[in-house]
ZAMARGU-4260 file (C-alpha; in steps of 0.2 Angstrom, whole numbers, plus 5000, padded with zeros to 4 digits):
<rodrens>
0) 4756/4707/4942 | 4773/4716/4942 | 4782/4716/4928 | 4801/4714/4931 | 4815/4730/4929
5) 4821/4724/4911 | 4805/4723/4903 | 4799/4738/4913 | 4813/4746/4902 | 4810/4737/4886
10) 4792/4745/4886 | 4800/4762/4890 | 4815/4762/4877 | 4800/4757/4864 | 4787/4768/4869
15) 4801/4782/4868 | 4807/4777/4850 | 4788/4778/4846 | 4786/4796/4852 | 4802/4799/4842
20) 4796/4792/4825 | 4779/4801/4827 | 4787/4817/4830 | 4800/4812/4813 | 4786/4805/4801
25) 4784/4821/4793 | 4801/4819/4786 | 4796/4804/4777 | 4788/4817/4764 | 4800/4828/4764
30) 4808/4833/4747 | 4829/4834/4743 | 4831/4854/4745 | 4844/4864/4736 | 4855/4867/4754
35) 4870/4853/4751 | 4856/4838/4746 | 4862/4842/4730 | 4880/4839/4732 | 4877/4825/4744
40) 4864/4816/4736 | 4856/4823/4723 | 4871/4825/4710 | 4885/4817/4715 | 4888/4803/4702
45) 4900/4793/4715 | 4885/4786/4725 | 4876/4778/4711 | 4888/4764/4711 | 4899/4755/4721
50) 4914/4755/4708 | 4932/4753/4714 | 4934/4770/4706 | 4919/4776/4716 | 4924/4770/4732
55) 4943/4775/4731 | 4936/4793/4728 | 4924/4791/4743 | 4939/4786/4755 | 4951/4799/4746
60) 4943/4813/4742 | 4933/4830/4748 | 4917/4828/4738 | 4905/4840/4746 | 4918/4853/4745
65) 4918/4856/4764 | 4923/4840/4774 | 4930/4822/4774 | 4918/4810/4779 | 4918/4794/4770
70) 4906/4784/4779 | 4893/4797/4779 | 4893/4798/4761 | 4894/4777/4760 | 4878/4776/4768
75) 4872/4789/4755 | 4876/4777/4744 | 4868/4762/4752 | 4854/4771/4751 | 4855/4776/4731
80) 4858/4757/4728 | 4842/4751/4734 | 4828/4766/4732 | 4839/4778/4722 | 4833/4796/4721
85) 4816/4793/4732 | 4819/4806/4747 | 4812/4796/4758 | 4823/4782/4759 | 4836/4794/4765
90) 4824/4805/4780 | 4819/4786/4783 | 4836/4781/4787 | 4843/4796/4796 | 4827/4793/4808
95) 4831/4774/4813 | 4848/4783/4817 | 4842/4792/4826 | 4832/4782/4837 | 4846/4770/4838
100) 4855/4786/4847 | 4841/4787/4858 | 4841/4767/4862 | 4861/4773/4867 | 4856/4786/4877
105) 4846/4777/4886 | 4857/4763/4888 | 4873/4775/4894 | 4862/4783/4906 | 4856/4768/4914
110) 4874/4762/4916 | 4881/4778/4922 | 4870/4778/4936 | 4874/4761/4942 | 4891/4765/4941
115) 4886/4782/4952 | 4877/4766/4964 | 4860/4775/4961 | 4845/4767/4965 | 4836/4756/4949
120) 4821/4766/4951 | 4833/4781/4949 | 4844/4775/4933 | 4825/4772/4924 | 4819/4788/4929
125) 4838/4797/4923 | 4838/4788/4908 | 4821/4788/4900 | 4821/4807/4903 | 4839/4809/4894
130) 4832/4798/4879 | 4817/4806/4878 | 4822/4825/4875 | 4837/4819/4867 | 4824/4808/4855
135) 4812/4825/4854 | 4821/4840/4857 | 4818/4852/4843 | 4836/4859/4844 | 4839/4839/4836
140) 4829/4842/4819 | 4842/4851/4809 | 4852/4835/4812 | 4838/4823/4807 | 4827/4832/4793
145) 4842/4837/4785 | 4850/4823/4773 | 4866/4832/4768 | 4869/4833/4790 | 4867/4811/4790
150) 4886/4815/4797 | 4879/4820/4811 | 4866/4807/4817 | 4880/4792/4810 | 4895/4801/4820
155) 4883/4802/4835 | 4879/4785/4835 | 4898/4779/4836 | 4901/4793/4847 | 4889/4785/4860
160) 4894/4770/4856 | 4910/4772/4859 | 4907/4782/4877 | 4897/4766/4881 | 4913/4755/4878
165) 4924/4766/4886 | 4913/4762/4901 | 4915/4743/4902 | 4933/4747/4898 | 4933/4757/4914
170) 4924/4746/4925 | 4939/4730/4921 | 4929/4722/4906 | 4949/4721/4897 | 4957/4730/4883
175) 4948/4723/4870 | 4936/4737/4876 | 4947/4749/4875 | 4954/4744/4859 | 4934/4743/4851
180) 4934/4761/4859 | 4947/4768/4848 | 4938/4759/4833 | 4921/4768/4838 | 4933/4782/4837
185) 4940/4781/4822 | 4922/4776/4813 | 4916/4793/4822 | 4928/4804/4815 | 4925/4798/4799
190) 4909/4800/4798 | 4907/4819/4802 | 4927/4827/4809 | 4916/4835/4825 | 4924/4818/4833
195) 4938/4825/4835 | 4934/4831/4853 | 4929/4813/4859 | 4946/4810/4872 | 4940/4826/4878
200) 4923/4818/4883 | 4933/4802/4890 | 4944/4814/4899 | 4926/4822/4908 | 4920/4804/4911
205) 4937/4800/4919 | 4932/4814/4933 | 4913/4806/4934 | 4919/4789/4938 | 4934/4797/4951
210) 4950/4788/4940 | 4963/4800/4950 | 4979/4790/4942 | 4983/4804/4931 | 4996/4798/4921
215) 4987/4783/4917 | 4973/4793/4909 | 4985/4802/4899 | 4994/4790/4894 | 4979/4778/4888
220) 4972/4794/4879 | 4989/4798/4869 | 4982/4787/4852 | 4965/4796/4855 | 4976/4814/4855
225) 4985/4811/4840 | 4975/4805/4830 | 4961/4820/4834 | 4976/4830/4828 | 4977/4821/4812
230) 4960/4823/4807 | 4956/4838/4816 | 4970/4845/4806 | 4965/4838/4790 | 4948/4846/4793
235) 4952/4864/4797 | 4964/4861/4780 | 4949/4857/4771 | 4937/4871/4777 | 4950/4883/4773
240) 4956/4879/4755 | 4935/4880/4751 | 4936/4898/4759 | 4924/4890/4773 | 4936/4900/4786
245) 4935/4918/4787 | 4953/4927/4788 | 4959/4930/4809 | 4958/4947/4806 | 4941/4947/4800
250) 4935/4948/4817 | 4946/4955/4832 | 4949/4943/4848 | 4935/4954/4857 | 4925/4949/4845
255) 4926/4933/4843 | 4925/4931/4863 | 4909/4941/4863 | 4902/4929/4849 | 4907/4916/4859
260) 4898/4919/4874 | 4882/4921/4867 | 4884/4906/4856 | 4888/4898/4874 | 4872/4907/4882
265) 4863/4903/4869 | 4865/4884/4866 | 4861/4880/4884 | 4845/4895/4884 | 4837/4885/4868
270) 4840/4868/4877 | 4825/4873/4891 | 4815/4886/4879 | 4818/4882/4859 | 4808/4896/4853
275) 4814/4905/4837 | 4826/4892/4830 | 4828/4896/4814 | 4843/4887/4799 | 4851/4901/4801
280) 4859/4913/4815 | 4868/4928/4808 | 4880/4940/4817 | 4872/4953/4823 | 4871/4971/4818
285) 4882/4985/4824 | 4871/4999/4829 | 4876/5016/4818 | 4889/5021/4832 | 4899/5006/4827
290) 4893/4996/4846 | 4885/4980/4846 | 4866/4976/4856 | 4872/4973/4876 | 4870/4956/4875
295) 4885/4954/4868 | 4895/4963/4878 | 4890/4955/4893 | 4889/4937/4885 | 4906/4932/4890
300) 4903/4938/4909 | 4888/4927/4909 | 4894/4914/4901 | 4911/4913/4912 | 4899/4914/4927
305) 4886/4901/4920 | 4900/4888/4920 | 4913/4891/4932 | 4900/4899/4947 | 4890/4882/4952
310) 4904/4871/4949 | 4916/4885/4961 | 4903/4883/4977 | 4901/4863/4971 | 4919/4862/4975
315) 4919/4875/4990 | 4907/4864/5000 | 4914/4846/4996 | 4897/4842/4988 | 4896/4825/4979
320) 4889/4835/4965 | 4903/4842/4962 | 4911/4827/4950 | 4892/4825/4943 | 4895/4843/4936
325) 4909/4844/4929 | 4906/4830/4917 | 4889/4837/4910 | 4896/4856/4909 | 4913/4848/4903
330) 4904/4835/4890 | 4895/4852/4883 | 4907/4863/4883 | 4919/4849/4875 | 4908/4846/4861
335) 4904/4862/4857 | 4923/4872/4860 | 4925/4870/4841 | 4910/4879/4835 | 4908/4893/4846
340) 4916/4904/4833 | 4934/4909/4840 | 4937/4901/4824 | 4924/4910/4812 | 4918/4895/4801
345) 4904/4903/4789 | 4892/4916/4790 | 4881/4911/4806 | 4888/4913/4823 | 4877/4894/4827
350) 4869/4881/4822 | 4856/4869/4833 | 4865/4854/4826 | 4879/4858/4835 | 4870/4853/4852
355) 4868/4836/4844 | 4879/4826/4854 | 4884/4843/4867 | 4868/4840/4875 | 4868/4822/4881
360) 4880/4833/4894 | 4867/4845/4900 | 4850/4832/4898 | 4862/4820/4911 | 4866/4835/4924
365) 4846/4842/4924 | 4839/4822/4924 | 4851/4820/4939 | 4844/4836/4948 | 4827/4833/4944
370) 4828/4815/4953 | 4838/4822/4968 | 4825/4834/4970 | 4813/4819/4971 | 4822/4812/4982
375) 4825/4825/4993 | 4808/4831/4995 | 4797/4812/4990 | 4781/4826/4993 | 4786/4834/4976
380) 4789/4819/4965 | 4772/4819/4958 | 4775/4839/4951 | 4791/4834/4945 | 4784/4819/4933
385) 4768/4830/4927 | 4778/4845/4924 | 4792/4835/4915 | 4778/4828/4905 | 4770/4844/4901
390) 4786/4849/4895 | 4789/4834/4885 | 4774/4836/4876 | 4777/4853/4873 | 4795/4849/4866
395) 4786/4836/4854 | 4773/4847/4846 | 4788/4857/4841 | 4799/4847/4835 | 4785/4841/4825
400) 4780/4858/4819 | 4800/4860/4816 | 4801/4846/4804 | 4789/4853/4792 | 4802/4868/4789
405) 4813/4856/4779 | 4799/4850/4768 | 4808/4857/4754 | 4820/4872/4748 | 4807/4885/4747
410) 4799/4880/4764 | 4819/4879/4772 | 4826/4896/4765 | 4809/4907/4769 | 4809/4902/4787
415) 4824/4909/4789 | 4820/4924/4778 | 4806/4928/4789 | 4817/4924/4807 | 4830/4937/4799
420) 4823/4949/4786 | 4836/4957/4775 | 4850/4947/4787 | 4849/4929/4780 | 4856/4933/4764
425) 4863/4918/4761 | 4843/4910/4762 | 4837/4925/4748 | 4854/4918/4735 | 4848/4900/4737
430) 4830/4902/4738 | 4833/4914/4721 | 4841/4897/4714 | 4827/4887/4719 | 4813/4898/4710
435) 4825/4901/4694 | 4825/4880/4695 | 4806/4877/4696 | 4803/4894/4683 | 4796/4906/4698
440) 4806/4919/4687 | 4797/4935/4696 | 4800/4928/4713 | 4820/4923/4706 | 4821/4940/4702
445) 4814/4948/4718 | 4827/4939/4729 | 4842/4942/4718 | 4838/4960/4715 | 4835/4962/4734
450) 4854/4955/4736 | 4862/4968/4722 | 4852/4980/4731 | 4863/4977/4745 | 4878/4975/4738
455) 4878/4955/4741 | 4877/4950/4725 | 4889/4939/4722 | 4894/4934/4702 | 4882/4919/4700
460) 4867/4930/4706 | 4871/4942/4692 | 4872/4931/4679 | 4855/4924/4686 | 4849/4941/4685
465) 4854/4942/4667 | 4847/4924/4662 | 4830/4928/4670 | 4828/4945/4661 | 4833/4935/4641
470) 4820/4922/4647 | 4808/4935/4651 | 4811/4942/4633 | 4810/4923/4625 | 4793/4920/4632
475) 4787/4936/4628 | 4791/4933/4610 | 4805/4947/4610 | 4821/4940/4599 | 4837/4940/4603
480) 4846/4954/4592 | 4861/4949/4579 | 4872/4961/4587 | 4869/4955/4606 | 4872/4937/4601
485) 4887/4931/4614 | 4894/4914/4616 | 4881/4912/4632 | 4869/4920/4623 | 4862/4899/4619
490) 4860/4898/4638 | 4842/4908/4640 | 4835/4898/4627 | 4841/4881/4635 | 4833/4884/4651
495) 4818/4888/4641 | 4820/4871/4633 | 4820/4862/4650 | 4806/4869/4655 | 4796/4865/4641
500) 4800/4848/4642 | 4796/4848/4661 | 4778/4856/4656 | 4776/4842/4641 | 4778/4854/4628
505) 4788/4846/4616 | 4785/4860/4601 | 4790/4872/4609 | 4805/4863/4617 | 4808/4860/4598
510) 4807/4880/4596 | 4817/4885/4608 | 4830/4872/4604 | 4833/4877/4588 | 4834/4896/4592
515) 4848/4891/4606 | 4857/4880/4592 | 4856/4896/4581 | 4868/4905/4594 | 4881/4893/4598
520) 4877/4873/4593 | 4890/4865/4599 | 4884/4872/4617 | 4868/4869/4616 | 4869/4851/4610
525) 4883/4848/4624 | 4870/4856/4637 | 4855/4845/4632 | 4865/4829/4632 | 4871/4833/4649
530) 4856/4837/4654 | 4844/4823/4648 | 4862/4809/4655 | 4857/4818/4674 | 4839/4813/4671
535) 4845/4797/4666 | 4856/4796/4681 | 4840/4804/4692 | 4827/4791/4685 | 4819/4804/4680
540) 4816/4792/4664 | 4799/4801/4656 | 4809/4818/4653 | 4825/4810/4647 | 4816/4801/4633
545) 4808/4817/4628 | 4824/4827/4628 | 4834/4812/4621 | 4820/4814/4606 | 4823/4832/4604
550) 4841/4827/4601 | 4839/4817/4588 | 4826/4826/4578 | 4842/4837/4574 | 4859/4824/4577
555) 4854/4805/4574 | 4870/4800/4571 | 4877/4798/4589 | 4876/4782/4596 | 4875/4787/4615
560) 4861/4798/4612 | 4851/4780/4607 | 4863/4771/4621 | 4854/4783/4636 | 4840/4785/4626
565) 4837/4765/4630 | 4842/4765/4645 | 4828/4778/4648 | 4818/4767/4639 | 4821/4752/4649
570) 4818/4761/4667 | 4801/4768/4662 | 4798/4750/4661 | 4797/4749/4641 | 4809/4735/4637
575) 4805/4732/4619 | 4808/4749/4615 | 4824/4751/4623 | 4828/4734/4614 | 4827/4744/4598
580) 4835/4758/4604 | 4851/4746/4609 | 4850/4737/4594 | 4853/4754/4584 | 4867/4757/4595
585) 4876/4739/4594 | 4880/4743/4575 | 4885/4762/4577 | 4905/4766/4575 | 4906/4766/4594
590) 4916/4750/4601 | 4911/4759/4620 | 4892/4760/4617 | 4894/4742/4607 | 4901/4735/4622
595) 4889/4740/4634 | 4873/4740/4624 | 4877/4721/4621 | 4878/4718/4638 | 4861/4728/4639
600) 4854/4718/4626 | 4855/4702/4634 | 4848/4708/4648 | 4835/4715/4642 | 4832/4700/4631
605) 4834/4688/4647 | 4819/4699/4655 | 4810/4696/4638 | 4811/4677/4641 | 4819/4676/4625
610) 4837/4667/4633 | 4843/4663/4615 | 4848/4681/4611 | 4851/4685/4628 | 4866/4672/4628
615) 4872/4679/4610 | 4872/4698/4616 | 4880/4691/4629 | 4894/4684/4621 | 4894/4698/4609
620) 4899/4708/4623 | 4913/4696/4630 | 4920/4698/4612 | 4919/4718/4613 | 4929/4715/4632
625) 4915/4718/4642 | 4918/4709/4660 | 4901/4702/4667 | 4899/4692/4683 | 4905/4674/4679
630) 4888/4668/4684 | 4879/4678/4677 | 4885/4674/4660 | 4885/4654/4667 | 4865/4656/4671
635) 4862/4663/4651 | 4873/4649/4646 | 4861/4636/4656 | 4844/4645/4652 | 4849/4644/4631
640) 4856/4626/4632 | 4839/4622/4641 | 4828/4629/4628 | 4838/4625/4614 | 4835/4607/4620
</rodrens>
């Protein structure tokens, strides 16, 4: 039986988002790593709630220190609201991303072709190839196994989108397509600012489709423009007030040419053989007479000559090709003009997620040459599938094998440690901070020491330095002399306390708490309270109750230490406990924790089964102007008339 073109396509768009998954499920046990997750995710406070304060500082302000993109960190949220810290919530949810981009791709490619009037057989073939190495590609997994990069799977999809639209648009569908295009836009921009280049892309699909009216094109594009200034503007504001932009004179304009090349050379090299792909790429080293490696020096030759030269004979012999190659070289270079370093944004000169989106250019111009070669020559069209599936399978096992780089920050920082020894020194500071976290103290130390070796060290590594060696001394039972004693002399013994805790060793948590309350107490109360609120805020219930107990061993007079405390209480699942804690808390001079541990009370006393009580916290809290769902306070009311009946 012959199963119709549709559902020919249905099976193939299905079967590729399989492959995809498969080659993503590592990511499902992937672990938050210390590269951004933390800023993203892990401790930003305005994702664990969708507050009106929250979400006017998600659509106003610069949270991560490095960009504007609200929607990106909105999702975020989404994700904190319903599995809260749990990694893989948020690897899950950047994968179905980016298998909806791959459903796009597939989808843009098959309508491109008809509108090329390309055989059916011919838009299948095209656009199953494009959406399976776009699905697959290892170049792709920075983007995906990386959750502090969700920007770039979420502006890819709207990016795509919004191609797709333009299309209809194109083809006479009315402006309300052009007008949805603009809202894809928008909703791409603020999801990651590399958006910004999009009426660029439209501009390279104009010359695919042959719209010759140019003052049309302009014209239609004019809203596109400005508004690419705008954020493209507020972008390059951003990343240079946070020091993300290096100084123009930094690097001379040869330089920055050279670098350029080879970021050019290298981004299309890596799409046909990925090998050594690393996190991080760094400038390279000047030999001792001050020169650079050849490569360089020849990069922006070759790179000149790698896109201008085919497309130059295209032209010179009227070849239909010639329209079909300008828009992939011109979508690539579009979407990657901006991160080819003639303006030096941090310390790598590239980054595989850059070719995200750049390479839906590049995988449409070599699908195209690999079906007119089928075409041409119908003999070959068997060695063209099988090696394009040998190829395919050999692109999956490494982006499989990529994906188990990001299982956490360890795992991230020393593959590119061992891609560029003694030249990622960025991957040495921030795996130094991972070890110091997890109390790896010797390997801490071998990291930071190697950077004030160098001359790198920067003035959080030293003070790390000096943390590591007073913990050293604390666990080898060597006091802190009278005479040493600083104001941050506390903090040695307070990361001693955390990890006691972590390990369950309450008496000496107790020990080293007191010691640290001996140098500076007010700090070290502060720092504990802090501490033990984030586990709270984590989930991390279990260690919070512990350090919440070393609190009041010495101060049992605060009422937010018994608040939290039963909060913690009440996500480990012990309600009654928590009850008691809350309880305590209702009747301390605190009309804040009153207010909210009545409203905690009746919910807890609801979850009892006990609605009574519940209904009289509940009004307890209405009286101390807390401002509960309406129908939340009605259903209490309902439930303790019923009993009391």
């Amino acid at each position: 039986m012959k199963v119709s073109l549709p559902l020919q396509r249905i099976f193939l768009v299905a079967l590729i988002c399989i492959v995809t998954f498969v080659c993503f499920r590592y990511t499902l046990g992937n672990q938050f790593t210390n590269w951004d997750d933390d800023y993203y995710v892990s401790n930003n406070k305005y994702i664990t709630a969708f507050t009106p304060e929250n979400l006017k500082v998600i659509f106003t302000e610069d949270i991560t220190r490095n960009n504007y993109h609200p929607l990106c960190i909105l999702s975020l949220a989404v994700n904190y609201h319903f599995a809260g810290l749990e990694p893989w919530s948020y690897y899950f949810t950047n994968v179905l991303i980016h298998m909806a981009n791959v459903v796009l791709v597939f989808l843009l490619f098959v309508a491109l072709c008809r509108r090329l009037q390309l055989s059916e057989g011919a838009a299948t073939f095209m656009a199953s190839f494009g959406a399976l190495w776009f699905g697959i590609h290892p170049m792709h997994v920075e983007s995906v196994a990386w959750i502090a990069e969700r920007k770039d799977v979420m502006y890819a999809f709207f990016y795509v989108a919004g191609v797709f639209t333009y299309l209809r648009y194109t083809d006479g569908a009315g402006k309300k397509w052009y007008w949805g295009t603009f809202a894809l836009f928008v909703a791409s921009c603020l999801s990651k600012p590399m958006a910004v280049v999009f009426p660029m892309s439209l501009l390279c699909m104009d010359v695919l489709l042959q719209r010759k009216d140019m003052k049309k094109l302009l014209v239609e594009k004019v809203v596109f423009f400005l508004f690419s200034l705008i954020i493209g503007g507020a972008a390059f504001y951003t990343q240079h007030r946070t020091g993300a932009v290096a100084s123009f004179s930094t690097l001379s304009v040869g330089e920055r040419i050279m670098y350029a090349g080879y970021g050019f050379i290298m981004y299309i090299a890596k799409l046909f053989y990925p090998a050594h792909l690393s996190t991080f790429y760094p400038y390279p080293y000047r030999y001792i007479s001050g020169s650079l490696p050849f490569i360089y020096y020849a990069a922006p030759f070759v790179a000149l000559g790698m896109a201008l030269l085919p497309g130059w004979l295209l032209y010179r012999r009227k070849s239909p090709w010639f329209r079909i190659y300008v828009f992939g070289m011109g979508f690539f270079i579009a979407n990657v003009i901006f991160v080819l370093q003639f303006i030096s944004v941090g310390a790598a000169i590239m980054a595989d997620r850059y070719s995200y989106v750049a390479y839906i250019g590049l995988l449409f111009l070599v699908a195209y040459a690999l079906q007119k070669l089928i075409e041409y020559r119908p003999s070959l069209r068997g060695a063209v599938v099988g090696i394009s599936l040998v190829a395919s399978s050999a692109l999956a096992y490494a982006c499989a094998e990529r994906t188990k780089v990001w299982h956490n920050s360890r795992t991230l920082l020393t593959d590119a440690i061992e891609k560029y020894p003694y030249r990622a020194l960025l991957s040495y500071k921030w795996r130094g901070h991972y070890y110091l976290s997890i109390g790896e103290l010797d390997s801490a130390m071998m990291d930071y020491e190697l950077l004030r070796s160098i001359n790198m060290a920067d003035a959080k590594v030293l003070n790390n330095i000096e943390r590591i060696k007073a913990l050293k001394a604390i666990q080898g039972g060597v006091p802190m002399l009278p005479e040493n004693v600083s104001d941050t002399a506390y903090r040695p013994y307070m990361d001693s306390v955390v990890m006691c805790m972590a390990a369950g060793d309450t008496l000496g948590a107790l020990r080293k708490y007191v010691s640290a309350l001996r140098m500076n107490p007010q700090m070290a109360e502060k720092t504990l309270a802090e501490s033990s609120n984030e586990l709270v805020q984590s989930q991390h219930y279990q260690q919070a109750i512990w350090q919440y107990n070393l609190l009041m061993k010495i101060t049992n007079t605060n009422p937010f230490y018994y608040f939290l405390r039963g909060c913690a209480l009440f996500g480990a699942g012990r309600i009654k406990a928590a009850v008691q804690d809350w309880e305590f808390a209702a009747k301390m001079n605190s009309k804040d924790v009153q207010r909210s541990a009545s409203y905690n009370l009746s919910v807890a006393y609801d979850t009892l089964g006990e609605p009574e009580k519940a209904y009289y916290h509940m009004n307890r809290a209405l009286e101390l102007g807390y401002k509960p769902s309406p129908d939340y306070v009605e259903k209490l009311r309902k439930k303790s008339d019923g009993r009391t009946r």
